[in-house]
Backbone as numpy.savetxt, mean C-alpha at the origin, in Angstrom:
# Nx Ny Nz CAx CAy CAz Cx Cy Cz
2.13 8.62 -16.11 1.32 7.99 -15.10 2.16 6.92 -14.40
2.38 6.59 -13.09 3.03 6.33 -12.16 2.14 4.54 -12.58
2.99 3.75 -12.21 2.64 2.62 -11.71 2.98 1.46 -10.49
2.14 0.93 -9.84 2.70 -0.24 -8.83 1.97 -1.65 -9.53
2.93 -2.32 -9.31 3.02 -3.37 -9.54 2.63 -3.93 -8.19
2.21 -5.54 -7.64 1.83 -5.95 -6.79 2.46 -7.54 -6.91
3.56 -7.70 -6.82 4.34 -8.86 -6.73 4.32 -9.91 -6.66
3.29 -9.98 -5.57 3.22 -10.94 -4.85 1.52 -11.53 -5.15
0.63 -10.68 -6.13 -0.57 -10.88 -6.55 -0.37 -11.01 -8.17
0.08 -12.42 -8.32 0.68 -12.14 -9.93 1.19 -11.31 -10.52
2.04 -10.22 -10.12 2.08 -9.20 -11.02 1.65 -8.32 -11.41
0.20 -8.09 -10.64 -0.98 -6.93 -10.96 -0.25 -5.62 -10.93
-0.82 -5.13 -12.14 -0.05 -3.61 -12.53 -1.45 -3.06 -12.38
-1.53 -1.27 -11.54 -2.43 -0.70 -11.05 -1.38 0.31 -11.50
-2.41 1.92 -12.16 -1.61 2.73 -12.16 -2.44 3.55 -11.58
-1.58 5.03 -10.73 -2.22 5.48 -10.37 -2.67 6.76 -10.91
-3.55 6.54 -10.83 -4.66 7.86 -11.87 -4.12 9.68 -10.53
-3.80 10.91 -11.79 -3.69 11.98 -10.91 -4.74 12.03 -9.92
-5.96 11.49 -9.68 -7.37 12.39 -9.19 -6.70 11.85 -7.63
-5.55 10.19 -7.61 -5.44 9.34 -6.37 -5.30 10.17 -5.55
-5.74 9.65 -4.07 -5.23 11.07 -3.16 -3.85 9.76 -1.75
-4.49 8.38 -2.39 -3.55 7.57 -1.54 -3.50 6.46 -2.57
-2.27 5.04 -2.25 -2.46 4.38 -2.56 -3.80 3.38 -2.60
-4.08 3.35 -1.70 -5.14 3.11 -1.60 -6.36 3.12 -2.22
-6.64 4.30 -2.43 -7.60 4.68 -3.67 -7.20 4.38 -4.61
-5.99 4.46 -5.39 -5.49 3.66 -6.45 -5.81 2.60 -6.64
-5.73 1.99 -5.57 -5.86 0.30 -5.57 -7.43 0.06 -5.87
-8.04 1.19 -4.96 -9.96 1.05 -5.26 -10.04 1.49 -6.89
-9.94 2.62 -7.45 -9.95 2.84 -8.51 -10.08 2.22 -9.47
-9.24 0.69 -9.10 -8.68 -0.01 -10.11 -9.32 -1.54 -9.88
-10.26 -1.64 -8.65 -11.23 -2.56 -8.31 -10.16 -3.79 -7.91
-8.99 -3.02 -7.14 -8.16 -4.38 -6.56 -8.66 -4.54 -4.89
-9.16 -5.33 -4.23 -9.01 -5.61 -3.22 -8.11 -5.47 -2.21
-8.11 -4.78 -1.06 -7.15 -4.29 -0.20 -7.43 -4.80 1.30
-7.00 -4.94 2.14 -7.51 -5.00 3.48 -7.26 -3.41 3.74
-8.35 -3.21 4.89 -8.20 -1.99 5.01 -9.46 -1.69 6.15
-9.22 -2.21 6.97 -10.57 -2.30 8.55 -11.03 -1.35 9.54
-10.25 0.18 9.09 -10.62 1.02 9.40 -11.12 2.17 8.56
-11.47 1.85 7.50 -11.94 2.09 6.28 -11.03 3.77 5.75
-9.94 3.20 5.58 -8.96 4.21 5.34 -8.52 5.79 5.94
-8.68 5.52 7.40 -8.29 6.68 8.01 -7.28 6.59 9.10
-5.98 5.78 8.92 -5.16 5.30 9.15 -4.80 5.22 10.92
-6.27 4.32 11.33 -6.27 4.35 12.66 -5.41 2.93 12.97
-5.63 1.87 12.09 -4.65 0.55 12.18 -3.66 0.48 11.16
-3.17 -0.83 11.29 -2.76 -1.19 9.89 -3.01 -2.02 9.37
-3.67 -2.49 9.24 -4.26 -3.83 8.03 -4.47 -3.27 6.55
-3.80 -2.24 6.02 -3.68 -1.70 4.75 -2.26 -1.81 4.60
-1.23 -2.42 5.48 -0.17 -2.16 5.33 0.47 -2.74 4.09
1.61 -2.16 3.17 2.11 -2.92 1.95 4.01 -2.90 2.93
4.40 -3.85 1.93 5.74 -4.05 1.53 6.23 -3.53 0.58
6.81 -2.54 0.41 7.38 -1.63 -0.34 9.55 -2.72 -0.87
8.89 -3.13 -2.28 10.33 -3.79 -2.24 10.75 -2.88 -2.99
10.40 -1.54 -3.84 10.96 -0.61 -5.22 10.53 0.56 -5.17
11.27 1.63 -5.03 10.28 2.78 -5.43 10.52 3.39 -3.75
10.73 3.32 -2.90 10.38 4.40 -1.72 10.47 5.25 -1.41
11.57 5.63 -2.35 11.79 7.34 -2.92 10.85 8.31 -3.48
9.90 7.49 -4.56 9.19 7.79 -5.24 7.46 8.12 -4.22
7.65 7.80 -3.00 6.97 8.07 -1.97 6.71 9.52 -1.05
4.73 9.75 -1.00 5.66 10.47 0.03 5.73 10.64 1.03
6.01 11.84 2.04 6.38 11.83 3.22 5.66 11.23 4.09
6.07 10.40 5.26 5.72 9.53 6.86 4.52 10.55 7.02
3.27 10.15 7.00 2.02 10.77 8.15 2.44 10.70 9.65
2.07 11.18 10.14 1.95 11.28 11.58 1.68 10.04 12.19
0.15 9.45 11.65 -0.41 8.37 11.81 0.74 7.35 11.70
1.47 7.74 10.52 2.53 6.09 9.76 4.19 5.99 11.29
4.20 7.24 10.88 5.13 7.78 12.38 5.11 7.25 13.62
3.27 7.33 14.01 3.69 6.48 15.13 3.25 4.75 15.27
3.16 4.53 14.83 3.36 3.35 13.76 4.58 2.78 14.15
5.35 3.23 13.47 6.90 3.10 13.55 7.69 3.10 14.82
7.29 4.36 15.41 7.49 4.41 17.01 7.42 3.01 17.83
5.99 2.77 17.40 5.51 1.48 18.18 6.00 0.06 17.71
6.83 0.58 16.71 7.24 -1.22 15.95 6.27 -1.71 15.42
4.88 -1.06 14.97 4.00 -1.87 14.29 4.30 -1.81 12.73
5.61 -0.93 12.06 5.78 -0.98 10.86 7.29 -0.67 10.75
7.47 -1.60 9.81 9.07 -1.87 9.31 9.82 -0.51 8.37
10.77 -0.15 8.38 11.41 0.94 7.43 10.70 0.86 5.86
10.14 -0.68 5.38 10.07 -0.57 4.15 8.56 -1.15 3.99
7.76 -0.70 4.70 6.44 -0.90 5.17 5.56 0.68 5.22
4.63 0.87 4.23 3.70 1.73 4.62 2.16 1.70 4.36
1.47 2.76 4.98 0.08 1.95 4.85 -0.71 2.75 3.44
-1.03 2.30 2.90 -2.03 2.45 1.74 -2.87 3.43 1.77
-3.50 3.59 2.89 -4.32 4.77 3.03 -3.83 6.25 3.68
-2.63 5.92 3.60 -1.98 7.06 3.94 -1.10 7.76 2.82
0.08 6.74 2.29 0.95 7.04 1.43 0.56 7.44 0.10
0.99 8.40 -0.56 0.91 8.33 -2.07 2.14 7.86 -2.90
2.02 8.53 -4.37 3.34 8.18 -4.98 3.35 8.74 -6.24
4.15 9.47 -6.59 3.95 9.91 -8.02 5.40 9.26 -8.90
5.99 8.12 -8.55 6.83 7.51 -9.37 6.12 5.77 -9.29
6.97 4.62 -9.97 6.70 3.67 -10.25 7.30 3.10 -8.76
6.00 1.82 -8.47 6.80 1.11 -7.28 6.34 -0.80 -7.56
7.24 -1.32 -6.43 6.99 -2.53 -6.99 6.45 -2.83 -5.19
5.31 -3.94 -4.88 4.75 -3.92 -3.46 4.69 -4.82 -3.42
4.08 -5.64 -2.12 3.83 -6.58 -1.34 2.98 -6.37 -0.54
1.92 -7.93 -1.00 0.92 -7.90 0.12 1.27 -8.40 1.44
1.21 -7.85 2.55 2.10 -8.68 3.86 1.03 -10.03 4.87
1.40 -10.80 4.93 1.10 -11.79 4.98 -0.61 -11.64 6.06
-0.46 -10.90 6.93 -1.42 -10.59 7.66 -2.44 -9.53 7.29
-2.43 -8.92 5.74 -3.11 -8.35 5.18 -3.91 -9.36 3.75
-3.32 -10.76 3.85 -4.08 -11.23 2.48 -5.37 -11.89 2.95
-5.93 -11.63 1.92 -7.77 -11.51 1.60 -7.71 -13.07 1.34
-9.03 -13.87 1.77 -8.87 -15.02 1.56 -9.54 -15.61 0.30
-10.08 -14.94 -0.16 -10.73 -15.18 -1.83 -9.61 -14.88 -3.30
-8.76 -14.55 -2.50 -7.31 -13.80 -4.08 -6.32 -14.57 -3.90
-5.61 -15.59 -4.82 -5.01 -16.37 -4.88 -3.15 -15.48 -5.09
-2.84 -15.73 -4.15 -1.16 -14.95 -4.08 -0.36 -15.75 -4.30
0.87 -15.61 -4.96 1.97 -16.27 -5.33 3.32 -15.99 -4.43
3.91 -16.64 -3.27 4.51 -16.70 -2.83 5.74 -17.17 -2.65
């Protein structure tokens, strides 16, 4: 079973269960709080993570994440949650314009 770690949220270890179909759901699964304002159908990005480990272990650019990228709204080591999966271990980041104001982050 694959795990992400969340770095920048103490350390929160979330693993992701086979049934995940995104990170995202992982993250729900596991009753972690996410931003996510288009309720995961990767029309924005406010689900976006920081990917510091693991991007290999990722998989392939959506269309959606693609043009994304096109537009400069996401960095090489940036993807969105409700898009990406992962079947290896990763280490993430919440990005600054995605933190929730009730969850105390360590920066």
């Amino acid at each position: 079973m694959a795990k992400i770690v969340i770095d920048n949220l103490s350390g929160k270890e979330v693993f992701i269960k086979p049934q995940s179909r995104s990170i995202l759901a992982a993250l729900q699964d596991e009753r972690v709080d996410w931003m996510h304002a288009c309720g995961g159908k990767g029309r924005c990005t406010t689900c976006k993570l920081i990917v510091i480990k693991g991007l290999e272990q990722m998989s392939e650019k959506t269309p959606a994440e693609t043009r994304y990228y096109q537009e400069g709204k996401l960095l090489d080591n940036e993807r969105l949650a409700c898009q990406a999966s992962a079947w290896g271990d990763l280490v993430v980041r919440v990005p600054e314009e995605g933190k929730l104001p009730h969850l105390k982050y360590n920066d």
